[in-house]
Backbone as a ProteinNet text record, in pm:
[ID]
protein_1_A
[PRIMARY]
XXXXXXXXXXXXXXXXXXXXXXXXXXXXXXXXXXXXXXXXXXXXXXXXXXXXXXXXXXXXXXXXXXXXXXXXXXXXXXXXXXXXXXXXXXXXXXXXXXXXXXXXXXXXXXXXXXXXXXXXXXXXXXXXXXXXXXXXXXXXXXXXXXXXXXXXXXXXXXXXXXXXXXXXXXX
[TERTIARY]
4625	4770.5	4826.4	4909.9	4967	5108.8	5191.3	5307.3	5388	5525.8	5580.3	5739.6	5743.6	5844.1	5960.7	6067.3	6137.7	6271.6	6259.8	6435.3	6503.5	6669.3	6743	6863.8	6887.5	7028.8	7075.7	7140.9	7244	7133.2	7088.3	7077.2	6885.2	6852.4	6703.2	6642.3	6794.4	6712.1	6774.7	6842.1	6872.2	6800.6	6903.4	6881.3	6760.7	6676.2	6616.8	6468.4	6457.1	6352.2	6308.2	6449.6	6410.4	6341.1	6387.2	6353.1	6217.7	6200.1	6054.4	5974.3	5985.5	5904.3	5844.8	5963.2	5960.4	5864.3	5884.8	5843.2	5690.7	5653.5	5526.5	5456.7	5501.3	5497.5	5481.5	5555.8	5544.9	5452.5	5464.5	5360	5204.3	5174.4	5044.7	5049.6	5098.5	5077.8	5053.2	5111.6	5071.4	4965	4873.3	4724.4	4774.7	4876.6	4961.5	4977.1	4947.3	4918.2	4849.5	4753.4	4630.5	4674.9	4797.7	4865	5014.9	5050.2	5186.7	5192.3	5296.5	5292.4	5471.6	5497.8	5604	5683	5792.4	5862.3	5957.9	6077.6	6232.8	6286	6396.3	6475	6594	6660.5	6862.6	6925.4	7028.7	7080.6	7125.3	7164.8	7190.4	7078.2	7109.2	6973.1	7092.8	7196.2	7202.5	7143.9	7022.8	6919.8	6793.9	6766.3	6610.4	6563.1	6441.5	6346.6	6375.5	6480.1	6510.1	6409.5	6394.7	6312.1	6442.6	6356.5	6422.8	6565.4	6646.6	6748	6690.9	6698.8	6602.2	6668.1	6774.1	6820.5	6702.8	6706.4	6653.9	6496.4	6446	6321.9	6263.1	6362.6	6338.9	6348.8	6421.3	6432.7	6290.7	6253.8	6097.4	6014.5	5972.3	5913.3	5891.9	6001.8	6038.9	5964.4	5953	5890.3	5779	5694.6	5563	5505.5	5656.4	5563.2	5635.4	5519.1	5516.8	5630.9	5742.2	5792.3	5782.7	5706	5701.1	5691.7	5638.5	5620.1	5736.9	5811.3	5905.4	5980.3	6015.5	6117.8	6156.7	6325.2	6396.9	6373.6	6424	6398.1	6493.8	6539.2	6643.6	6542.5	6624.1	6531	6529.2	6460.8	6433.1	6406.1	6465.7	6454.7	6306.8	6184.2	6052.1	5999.8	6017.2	5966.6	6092.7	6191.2	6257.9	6231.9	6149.7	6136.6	5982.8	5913.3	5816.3	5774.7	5891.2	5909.4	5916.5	5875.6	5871.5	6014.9	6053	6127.4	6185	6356.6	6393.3	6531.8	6476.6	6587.6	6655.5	6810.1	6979.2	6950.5	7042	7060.4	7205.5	7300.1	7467.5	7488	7583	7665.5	7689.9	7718.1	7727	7629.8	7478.2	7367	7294.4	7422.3	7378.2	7422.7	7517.6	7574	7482.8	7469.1	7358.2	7200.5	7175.6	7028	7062.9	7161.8	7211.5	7193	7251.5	7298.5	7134.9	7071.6	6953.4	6852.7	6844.5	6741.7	6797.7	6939.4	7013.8	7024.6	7105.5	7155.1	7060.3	6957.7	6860.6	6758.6	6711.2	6631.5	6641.1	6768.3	6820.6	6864.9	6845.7	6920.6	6803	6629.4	6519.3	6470.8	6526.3	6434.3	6507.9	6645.1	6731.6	6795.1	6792.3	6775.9	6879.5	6960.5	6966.5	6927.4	6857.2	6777.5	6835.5	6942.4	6967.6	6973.8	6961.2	6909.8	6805.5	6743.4	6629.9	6602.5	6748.9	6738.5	6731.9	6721.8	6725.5	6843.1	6912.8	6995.2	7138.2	7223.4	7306.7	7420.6	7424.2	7517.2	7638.1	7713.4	7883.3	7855.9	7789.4	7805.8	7672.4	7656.5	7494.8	7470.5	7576.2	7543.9	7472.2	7471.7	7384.6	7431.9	7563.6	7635.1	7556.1	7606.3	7522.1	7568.5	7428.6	7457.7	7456.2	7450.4	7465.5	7602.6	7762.1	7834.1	7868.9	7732.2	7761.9	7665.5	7677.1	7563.2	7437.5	7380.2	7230.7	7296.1	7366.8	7425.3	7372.6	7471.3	7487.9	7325.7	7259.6	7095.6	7060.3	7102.4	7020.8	7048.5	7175.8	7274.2	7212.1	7156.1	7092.8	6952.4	6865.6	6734.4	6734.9	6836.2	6845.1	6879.9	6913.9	7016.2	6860	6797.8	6659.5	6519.9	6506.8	6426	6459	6561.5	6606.3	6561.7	6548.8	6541.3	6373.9	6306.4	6142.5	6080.5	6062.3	5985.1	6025.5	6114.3	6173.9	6115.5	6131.5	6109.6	5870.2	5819.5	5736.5	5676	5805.6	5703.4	5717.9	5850.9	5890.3	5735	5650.5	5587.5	5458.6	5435.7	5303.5	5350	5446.9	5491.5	5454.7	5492.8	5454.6	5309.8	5276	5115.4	5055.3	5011.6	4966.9	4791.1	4774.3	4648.7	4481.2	4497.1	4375.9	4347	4483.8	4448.5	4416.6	4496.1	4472.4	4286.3	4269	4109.3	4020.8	4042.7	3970.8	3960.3	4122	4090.3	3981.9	4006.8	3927.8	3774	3735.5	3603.8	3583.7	3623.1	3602.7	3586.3	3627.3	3576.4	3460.7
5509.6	5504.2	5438.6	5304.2	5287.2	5309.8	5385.2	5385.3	5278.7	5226.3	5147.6	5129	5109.4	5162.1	4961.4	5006.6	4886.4	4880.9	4849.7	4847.6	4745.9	4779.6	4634.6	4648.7	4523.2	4485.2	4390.5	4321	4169.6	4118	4024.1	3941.8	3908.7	4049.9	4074.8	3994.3	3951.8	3910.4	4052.2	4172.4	4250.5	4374	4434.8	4575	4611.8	4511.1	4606.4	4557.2	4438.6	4381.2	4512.1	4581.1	4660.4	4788.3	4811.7	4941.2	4897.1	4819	4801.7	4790.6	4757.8	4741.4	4905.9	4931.6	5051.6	5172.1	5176.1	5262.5	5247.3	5088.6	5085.4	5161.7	5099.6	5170.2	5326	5350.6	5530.6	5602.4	5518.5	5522.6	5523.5	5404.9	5400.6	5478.7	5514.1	5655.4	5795.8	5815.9	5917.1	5948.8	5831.4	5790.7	5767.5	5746.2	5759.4	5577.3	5514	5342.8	5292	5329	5245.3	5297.2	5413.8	5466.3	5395.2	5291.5	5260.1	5122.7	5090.9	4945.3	4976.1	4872.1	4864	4690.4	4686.4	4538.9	4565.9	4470.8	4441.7	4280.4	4334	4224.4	4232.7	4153.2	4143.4	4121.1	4142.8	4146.9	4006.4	3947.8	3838.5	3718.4	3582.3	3484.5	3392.7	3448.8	3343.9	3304	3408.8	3368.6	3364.2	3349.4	3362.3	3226.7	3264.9	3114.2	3136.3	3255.8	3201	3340.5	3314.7	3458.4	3488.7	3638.1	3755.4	3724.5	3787.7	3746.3	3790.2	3662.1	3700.3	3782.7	3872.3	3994.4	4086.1	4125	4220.8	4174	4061	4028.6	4088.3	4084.1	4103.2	4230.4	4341.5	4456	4547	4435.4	4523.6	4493.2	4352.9	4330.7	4428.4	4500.1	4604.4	4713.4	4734.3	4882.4	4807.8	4689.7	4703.7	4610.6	4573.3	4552.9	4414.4	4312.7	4184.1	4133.5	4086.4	4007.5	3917.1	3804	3711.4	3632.7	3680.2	3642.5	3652.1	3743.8	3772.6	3663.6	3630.9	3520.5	3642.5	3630.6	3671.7	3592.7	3674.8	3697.1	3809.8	3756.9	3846.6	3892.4	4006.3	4108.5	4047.1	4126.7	4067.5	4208.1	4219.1	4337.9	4367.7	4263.3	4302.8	4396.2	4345.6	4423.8	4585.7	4589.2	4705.2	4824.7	4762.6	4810.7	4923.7	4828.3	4860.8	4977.4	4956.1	5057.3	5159.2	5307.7	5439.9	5517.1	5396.6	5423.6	5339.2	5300.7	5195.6	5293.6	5216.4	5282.4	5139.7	5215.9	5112.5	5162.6	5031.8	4999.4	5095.6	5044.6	5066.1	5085.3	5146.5	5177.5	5053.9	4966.6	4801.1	4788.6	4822.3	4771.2	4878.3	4966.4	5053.4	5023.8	4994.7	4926	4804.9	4637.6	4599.6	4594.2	4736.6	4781.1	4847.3	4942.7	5010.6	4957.3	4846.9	4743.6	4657.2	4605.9	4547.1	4614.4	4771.7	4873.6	4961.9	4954.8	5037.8	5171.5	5251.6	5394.5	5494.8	5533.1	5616.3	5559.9	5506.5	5476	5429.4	5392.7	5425	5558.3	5660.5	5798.2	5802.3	5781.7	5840.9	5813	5629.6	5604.1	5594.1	5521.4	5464.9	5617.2	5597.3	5653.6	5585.6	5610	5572.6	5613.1	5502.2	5543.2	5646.3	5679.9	5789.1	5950	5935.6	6073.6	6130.4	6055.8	6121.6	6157.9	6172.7	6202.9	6337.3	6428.1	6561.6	6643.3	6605.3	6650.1	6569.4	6666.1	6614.8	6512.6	6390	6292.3	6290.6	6292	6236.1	6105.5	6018.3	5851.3	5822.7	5807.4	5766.8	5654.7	5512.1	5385.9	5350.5	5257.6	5153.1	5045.2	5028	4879.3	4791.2	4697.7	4529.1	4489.5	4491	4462.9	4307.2	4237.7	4079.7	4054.7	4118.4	4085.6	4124.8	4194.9	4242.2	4181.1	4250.7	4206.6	4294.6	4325.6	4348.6	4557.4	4611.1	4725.9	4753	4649.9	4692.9	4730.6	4623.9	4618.6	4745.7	4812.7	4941	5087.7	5020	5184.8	5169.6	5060.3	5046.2	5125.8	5043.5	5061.3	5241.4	5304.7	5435.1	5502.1	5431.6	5496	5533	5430	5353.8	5521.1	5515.5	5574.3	5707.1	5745.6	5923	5977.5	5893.9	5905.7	5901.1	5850.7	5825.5	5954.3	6026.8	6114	6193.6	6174.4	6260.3	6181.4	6034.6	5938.3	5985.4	5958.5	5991	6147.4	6223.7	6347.8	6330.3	6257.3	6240.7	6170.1	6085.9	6014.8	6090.7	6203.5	6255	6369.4	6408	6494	6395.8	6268.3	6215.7	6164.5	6139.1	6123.6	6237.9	6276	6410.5	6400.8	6503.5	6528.8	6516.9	6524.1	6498.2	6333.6	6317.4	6114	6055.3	6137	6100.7	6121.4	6215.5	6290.9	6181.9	6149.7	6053.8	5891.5	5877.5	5741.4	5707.8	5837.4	5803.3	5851.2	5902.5	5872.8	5766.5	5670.9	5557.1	5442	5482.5	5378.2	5332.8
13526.6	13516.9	13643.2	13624.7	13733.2	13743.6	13843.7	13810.6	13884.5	13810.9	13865.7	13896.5	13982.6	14081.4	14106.3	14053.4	14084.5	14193.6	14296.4	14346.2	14299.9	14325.7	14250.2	14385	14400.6	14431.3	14408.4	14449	14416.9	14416.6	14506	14560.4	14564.5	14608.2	14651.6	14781.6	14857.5	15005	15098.6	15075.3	15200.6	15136.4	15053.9	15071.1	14968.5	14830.7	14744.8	14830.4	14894.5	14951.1	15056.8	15120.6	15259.9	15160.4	15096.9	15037	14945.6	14911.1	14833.2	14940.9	15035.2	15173.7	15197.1	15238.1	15315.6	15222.8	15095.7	14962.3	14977.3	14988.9	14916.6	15043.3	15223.6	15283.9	15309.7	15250.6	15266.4	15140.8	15062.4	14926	15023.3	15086.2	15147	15261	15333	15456.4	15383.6	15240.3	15143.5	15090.1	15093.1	15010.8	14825.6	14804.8	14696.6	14647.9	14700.8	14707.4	14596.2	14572.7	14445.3	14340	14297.6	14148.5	14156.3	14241.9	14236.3	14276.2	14175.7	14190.4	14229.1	14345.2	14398.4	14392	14302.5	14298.1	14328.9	14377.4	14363.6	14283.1	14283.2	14175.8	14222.2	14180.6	14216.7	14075.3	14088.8	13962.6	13927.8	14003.9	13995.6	13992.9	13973.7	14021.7	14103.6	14219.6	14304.9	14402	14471.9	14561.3	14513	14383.1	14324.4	14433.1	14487.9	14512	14666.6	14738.2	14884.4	14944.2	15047.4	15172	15166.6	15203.5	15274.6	15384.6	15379	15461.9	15614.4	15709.4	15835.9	15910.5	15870.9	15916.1	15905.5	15751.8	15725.3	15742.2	15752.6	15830.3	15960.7	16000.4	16150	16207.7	16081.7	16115.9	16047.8	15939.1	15844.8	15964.4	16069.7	16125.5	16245.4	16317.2	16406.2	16361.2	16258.1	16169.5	16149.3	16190.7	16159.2	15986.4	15959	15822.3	15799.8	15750.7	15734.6	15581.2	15569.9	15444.4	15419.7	15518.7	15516.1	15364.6	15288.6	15182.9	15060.1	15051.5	14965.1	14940.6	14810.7	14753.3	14651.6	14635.9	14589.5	14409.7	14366.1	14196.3	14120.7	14001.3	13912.2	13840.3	13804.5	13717.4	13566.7	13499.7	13377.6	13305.5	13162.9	13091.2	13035.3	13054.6	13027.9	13122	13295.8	13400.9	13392.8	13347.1	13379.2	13262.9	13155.7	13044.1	13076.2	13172.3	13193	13359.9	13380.2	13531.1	13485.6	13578.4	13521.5	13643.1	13687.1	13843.3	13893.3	13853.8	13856.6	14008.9	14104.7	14203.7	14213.8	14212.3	14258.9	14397.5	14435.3	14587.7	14624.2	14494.9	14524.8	14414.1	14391.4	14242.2	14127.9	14221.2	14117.9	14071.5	14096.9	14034.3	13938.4	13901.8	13770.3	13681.6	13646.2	13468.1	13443.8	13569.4	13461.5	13453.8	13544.9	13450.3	13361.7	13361.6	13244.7	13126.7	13113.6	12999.1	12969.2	13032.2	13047.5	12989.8	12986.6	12929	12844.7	12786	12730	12750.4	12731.1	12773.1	12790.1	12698.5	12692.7	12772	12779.1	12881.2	13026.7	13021.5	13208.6	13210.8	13134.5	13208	13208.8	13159.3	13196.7	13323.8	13312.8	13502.4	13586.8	13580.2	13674.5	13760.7	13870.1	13997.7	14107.6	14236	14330.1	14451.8	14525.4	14603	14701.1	14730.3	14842.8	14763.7	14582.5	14517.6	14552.6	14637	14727.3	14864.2	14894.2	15047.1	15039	15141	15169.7	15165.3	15234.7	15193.1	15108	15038	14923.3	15032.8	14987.8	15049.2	14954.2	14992.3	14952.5	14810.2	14908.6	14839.5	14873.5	14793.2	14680.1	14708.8	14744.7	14778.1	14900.4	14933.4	14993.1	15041.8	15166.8	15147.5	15190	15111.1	15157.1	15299.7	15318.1	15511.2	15529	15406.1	15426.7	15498.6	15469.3	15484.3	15605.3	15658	15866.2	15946.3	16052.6	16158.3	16142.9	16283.5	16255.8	16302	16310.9	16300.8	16129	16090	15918.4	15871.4	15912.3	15867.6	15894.7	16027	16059.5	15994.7	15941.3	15892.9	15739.7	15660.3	15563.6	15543	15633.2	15725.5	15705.5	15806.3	15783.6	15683.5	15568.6	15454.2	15362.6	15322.7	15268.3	15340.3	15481.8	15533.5	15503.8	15559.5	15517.9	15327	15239.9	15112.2	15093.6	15211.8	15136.5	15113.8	15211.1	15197.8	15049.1	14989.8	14850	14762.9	14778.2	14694.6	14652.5	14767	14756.7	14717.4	14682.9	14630.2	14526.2	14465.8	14324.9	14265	14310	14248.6	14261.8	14375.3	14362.8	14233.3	14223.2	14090	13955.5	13947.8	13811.2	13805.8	13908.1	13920.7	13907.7	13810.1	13835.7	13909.3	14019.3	14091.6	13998.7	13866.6	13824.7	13850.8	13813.9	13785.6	13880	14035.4	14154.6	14199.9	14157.9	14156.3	14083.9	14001.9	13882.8	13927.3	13956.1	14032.7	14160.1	14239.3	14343.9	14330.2	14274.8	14192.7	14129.9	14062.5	14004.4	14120.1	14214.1	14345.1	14346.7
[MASK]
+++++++++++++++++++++++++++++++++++++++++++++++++++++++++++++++++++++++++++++++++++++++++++++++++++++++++++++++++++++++++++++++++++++++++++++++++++++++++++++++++++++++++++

């Protein structure tokens, strides 16, 4: 079983890129890595084809972890159909996964990523730090980090421990 895990925002060069980073990240410090497949998407395709915004480059790079590679990409209703874990960035990017996977099946996966912080927050969003400086990046950065450790029990809960047991015997 692999599970699969999608972030979304506009754009997919700031905020779903930082948080798919950071996830698969905290996914692999878990030993929770080889059952999860980790993507992002934007809702839009006005940056499909561009890197990472070298904001938020430079702030994954600070934490250790390489983006070099990321090109931005719109989602598509095959990959969202197929996620078991579709985390929003911001409130805007729930109506069109909403609409993209229809009603019943976004109340099963669709998620925002700060529903996993520890404690209960006010506002559930995520602002786009494109439209700030490298502050904005960090208050993101922190918005994203405070939510993992929840994010990652959520997935050792749907992974259940035999499969985890089984996989790693099949090594």
């Amino acid at each position: 079983m692999t599970y699969r895990i999608l972030t979304i925002c506009t754009g997919n060069i700031c905020r779903s890129p930082m948080a798919e980073y950071a996830v698969r990240e905290a996914l692999e410090q878990a030993g929770l890595a080889e059952h999860v497949e980790v993507a992002s998407a934007g809702t839009s395709g006005w940056e499909v084809g561009n890197p990472i915004d070298p904001r938020a480059g430079d702030l994954l790079r600070r934490h250790g972890i390489d983006s070099s590679d990321h090109r931005a990409r719109q989602m598509d209703s095959a990959e969202l159909q197929a996620a078991d874990l579709v985390l929003t960035l911001d409130h805007d990017h729930v109506g069109p996964v909403q609409q993209a996977l229809g009603t019943s099946r976004a109340g099963e996966t669709v998620r925002m990523v700060r529903d996993f912080a520890p404690r209960s927050v006010e506002d559930t969003g995520i602002r786009d730090p494109w439209y700030g400086d490298e502050d904005d990046f960090d208050t993101a950065w922190q918005q994203i980090d405070e939510a993992l450790a929840g994010i990652v029990d959520h997935v050792r809960t749907a992974v259940p421990e035999a499969e985890r047991r089984s996989a790693g015997e099949q090594r």
